[in-house]
N, C-alpha and C positions, 0 to 999 in steps of 0.2 A: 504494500500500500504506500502512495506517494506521501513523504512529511510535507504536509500543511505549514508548519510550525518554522520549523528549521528551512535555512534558504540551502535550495539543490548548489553542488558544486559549481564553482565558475568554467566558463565554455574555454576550452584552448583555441588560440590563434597559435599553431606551429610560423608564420610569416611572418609574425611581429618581434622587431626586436628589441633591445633588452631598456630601449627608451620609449616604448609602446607605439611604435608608430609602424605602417609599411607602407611603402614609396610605392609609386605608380606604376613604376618599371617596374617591377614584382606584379601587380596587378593584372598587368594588360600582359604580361607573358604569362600568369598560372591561369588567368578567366577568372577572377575573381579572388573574394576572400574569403580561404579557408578552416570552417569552424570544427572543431574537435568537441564533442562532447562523450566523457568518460561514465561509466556505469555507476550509478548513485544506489546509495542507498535501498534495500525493498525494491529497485526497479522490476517490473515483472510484463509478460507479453500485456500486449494492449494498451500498454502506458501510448498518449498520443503527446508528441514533443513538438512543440511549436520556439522556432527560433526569431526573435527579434532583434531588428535595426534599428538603431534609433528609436523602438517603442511600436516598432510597425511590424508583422508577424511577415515575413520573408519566405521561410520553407515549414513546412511539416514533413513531423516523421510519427510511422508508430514501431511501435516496437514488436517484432514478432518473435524471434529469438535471439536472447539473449546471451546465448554463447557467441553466435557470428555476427551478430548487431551491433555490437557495441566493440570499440567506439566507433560512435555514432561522425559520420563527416557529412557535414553538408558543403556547397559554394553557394556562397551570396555574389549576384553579379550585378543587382541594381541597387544607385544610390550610392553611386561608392563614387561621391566629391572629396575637393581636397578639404581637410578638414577633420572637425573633430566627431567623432563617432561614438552609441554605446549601443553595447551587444549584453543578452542575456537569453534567458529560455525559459519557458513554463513547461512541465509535465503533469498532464491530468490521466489518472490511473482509469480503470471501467465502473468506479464506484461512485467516482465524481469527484475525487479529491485532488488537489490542484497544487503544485507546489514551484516557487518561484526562483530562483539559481540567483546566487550572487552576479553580477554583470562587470564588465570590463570597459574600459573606455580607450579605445584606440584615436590615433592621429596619421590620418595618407596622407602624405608630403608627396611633393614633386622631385623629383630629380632622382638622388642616390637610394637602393645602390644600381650601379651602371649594370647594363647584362652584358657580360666578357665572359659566357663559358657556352661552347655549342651544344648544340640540343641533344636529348638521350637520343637513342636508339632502340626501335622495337626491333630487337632481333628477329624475331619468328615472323614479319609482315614479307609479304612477294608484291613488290610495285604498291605498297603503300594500304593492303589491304590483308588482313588476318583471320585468315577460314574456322570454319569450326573442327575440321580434323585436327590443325595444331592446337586449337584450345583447348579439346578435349586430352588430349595427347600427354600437354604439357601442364595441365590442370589448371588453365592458365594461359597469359599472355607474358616474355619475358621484358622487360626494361631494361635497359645497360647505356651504365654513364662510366665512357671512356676516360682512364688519368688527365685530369682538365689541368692547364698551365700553374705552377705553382705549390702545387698537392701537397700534403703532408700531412703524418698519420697524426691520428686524434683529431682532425676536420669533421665536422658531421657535416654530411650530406643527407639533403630531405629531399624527398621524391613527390611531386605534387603530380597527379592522375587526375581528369575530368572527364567523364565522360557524358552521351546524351543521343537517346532514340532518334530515329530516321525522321518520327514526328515531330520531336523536339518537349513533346510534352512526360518525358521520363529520364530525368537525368541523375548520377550520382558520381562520387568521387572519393579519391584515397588519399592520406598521407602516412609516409614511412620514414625512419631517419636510417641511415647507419653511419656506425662511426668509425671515422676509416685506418685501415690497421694498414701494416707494412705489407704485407700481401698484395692490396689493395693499391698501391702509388706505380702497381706495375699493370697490374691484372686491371684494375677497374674494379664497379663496383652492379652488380645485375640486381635487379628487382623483379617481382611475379604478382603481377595484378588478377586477381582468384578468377575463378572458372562462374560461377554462382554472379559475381560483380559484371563479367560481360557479358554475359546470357539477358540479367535482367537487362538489359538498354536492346535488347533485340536485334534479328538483321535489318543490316544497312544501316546501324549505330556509328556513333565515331569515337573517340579515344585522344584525347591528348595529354601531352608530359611535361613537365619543367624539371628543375632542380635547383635548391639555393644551396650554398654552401657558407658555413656560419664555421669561425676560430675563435677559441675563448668568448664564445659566446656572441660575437660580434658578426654581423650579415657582410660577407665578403662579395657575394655580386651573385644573383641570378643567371640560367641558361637559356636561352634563345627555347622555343618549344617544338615539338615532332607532335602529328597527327596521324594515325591511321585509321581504317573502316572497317567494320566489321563486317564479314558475310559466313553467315551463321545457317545459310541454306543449305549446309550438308558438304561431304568431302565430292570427288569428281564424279560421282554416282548419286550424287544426291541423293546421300543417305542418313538421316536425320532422326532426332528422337525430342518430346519435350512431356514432362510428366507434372503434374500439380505436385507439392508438398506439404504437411502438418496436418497432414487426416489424424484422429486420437484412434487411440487400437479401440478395437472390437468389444463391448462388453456390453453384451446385448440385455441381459439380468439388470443392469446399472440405469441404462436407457435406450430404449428399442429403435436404434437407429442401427445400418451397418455403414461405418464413416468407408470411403474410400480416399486413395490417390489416384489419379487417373490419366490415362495415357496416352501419346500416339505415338506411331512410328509410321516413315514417310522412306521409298526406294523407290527400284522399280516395278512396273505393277505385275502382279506375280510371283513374283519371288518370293522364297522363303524367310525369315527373320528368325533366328533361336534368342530368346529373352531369355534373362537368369539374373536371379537374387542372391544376391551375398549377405546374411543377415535375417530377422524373424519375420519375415513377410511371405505374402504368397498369393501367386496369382488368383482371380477369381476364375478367368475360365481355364483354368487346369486343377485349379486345387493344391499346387505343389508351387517351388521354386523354378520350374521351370514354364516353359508355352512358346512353343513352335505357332507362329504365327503366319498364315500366307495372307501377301497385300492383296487389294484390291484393285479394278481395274483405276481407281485413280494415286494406285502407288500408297494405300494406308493401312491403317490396323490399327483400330484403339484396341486399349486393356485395360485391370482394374488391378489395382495392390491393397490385399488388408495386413494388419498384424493384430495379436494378442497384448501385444508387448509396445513401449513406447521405446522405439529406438531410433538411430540411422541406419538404412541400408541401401546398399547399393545396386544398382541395376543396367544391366549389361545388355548389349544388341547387337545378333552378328548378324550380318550378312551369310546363308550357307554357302551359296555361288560365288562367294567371294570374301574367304576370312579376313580381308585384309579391310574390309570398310565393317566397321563396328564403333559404337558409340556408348558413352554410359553417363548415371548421371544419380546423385546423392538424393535420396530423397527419406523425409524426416516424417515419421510415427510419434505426433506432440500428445499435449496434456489438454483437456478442457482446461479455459480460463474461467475466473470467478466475473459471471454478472453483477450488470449495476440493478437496482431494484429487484422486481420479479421476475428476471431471466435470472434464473441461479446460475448458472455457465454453459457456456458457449465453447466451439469449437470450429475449425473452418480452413477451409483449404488454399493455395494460392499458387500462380505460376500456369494455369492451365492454357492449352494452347487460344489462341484466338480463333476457332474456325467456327464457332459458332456451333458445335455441338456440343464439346467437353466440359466441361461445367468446373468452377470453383464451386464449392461447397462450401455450406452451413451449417451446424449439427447443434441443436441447444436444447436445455430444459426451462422449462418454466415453474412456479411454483403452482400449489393447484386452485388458490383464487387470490386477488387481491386484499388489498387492508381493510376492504369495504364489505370482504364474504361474498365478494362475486366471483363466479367462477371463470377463470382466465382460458380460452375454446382455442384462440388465434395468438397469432404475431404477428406483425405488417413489419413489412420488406420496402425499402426505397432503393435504386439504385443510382449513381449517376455516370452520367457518358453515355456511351451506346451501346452500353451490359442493359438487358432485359431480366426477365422471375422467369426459369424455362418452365412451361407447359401455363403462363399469362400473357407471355408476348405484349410484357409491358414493364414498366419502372417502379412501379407502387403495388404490392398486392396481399392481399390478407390470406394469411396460411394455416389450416385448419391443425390442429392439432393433436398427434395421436393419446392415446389411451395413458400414458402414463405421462403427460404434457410434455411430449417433447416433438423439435419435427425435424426435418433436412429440407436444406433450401438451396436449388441449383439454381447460378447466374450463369449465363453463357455470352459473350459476346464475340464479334467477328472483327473488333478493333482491337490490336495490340495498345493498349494502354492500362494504365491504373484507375480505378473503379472505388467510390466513394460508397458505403453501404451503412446506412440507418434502420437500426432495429428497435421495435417500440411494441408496447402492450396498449391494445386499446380499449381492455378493463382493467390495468390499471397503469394510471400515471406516475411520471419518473421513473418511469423502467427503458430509459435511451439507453441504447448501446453502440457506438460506431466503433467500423474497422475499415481494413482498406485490402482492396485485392488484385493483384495482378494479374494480366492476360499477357502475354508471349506472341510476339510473331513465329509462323510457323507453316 
């Protein structure tokens, strides 16, 4: 539960230096200014983080897991005059409780420091574009900043990452430091931007890099920046795979839902696919770890993954006509989180592909009436963007609910983007619950 009380941690500025300020030339080679927020106190799934500028709410984030969530980065890229700045963030948990971060106050100067070091290097791009057979590969995309003029060990070098969707409406970004050893003043120094961080910006995304380098604490001059695109439509076979994640296991006694993860796989059409789990999961239509899958004539095959167990496991896709095209991809067995009001907790999936049939999921309970002894029957669903309620073929719609007050609620949509989702009891009030979901190109 978020402290009310006690003010959240203050947000890092990795940019700024040790006189609180970062200069322009920093700005216009990283895309903005990059905010670091670290794992506070009771943070838990669902927490919704909103960061502010100057007093004005800039990005939201929620939080879904907290092992790979945190820390949290955002870029601010508007509003950044020269001038003096304050930055800070609220966290409001699913119970409604709201807690405020200490804030920082920055100053962007013009001028120093000068950029005099060339730009990284994405080793693994071909003519400025990075497929998904290398990212799958390399779990990953690699970054490497060659011995820049000067070098010397104990320098830290920090690696600024931005990235952002073909639409533009789904962007996120990293920062890393290392601190450079003698190894290093010859070799260079490689960085690995995750598998999971360029998946979500989708195909036809972009990617770009900087690096500052800071001695004894002092900003020694920023890197000129590199760009490359993602094309995440499969290796030369276009052959592809994208599965939702954070279905809760199976305990159908606890609440009569059966959650899934759920799947596609895209080749060519005919072809056989061998699937396989590494870990406590297991296919619906085989019943096992395994499922021979043949596509269809437009080259597809959904599936469905349950577990008993809350775990990570892993999931695999070969090609038979061709071991050599195969893909995989980490997918997470969560926990129900605790509702606000009379949704007692919630559960829900995200990552499903965009095609318009796959669904993120919702899996929740309710209590069985409200404060008033009326009996709670429904839930109503809102959603925003161009996600519809599958079988309402609409944005808003009342969802009946089963026998022991709980239901599942599929969203489908045919746009890769992120998806706003509002859940409310309409016998009784104060029972809001938002989350947020994502859809994948695919």
């Amino acid at each position: 539960m978020v402290n009310a009380v006690s003010p959240l941690p203050v947000p890092g500025l990795p940019q700024m230096t040790s006189e609180n300020s970062i200069s322009l030339n920093d700005l216009n080679v990283a895309g903005g200014v990059f905010v670091r927020i670290q794992q506070y106190e009771d943070a838990a799934r669902g927490d919704y983080i909103t960061v502010l500028w100057d007093n004005l709410p800039v990005k939201e984030v929620i939080v879904d897991d907290l092992s790979s969530d945190f820390p949290i980065v955002v870029v601010i890229t508007k509003g950044l005059d020269v001038g003096s700045h304050y930055i800070n963030y609220t966290s409001r948990d699913v119970a409604g409780n709201t807690g405020t971060s200490t804030g920082i106050t920055v100053d962007i100067i013009d001028g120093q420091p000068e950029i005099k070091y060339p730009a990284p290097v994405f080793t693994d791009a071909v003519n400025g574009v990075i497929n998904q057979s290398s990212i799958t590969a390399n779990a990953g995309t690699h970054v490497h900043i060659a011995p820049y003029t000067g070098i010397k060990a104990n320098d830290t070098v920090t690696l600024f990452w931005k990235g952002m969707s073909a639409s533009g409406d789904i962007s996120d970004g990293g920062v890393e430091s290392h601190v450079i050893l003698t190894t290093d003043m010859s070799a260079g120094v490689t960085f690995l931007i995750p598998e999971n961080k360029l998946e979500y910006l989708g195909d036809k995304g972009t990617v770009s890099a900087c690096y500052q380098v800071r001695r004894t604490g002092s900003v020694l001059g920023v890197s000129e920046f590199s760009e490359v695109m993602l094309d995440l439509s499969g290796s030369s076979s276009d052959f592809g795979m994208v599965i939702s994640t954070g279905a809760a296991n199976t305990d159908y006694n606890a609440i009569h839902v059966y959650p899934f993860n759920q799947g596609i796989i895209k080749g060519p059409a005919g072809s056989t696919v061998i699937l396989s789990i590494v870990g406590d999961a297991v296919f619906y239509e085989s019943g096992s770890a395994t499922y021979q899958a043949i596509l269809n004539q437009n080259g597809q095959s959904s599936f469905r993954l349950y577990s008993s167990v809350q775990s990570n496991v892993q999931v695999y896709a070969e090609a038979s006509s061709n071991p050599g095209a195969s893909v995989q991809q980490l997918v997470r067995f969560g926990p129900y989180s605790k509702g606000n009001g009379n949704i007692q907790y919630y559960n829900f999936t995200t990552g499903a592909p965009a095609n318009g049939l796959i669904p993120c999921s919702i899996y929740l309970k309710t209590a069985q009436s409200s404060a008033l002894r009326a009996e709670i029957s429904k839930v109503r669903v809102t959603v925003s963007g161009s996600a519809t309620i599958d079988g309402y073929a609409s944005k808003t719609a009342d969802i009946l609910l089963n026998s022991d007050k709980s239901a599942e609620i599929d969203i489908i949509n045919s746009v890769a983007e992120t998806v706003d989702v509002e859940l409310s009891l309409p016998e009784s009030s104060g029972s809001i619950n938002r989350l947020s979901l994502i859809f994948k190109t695919f």
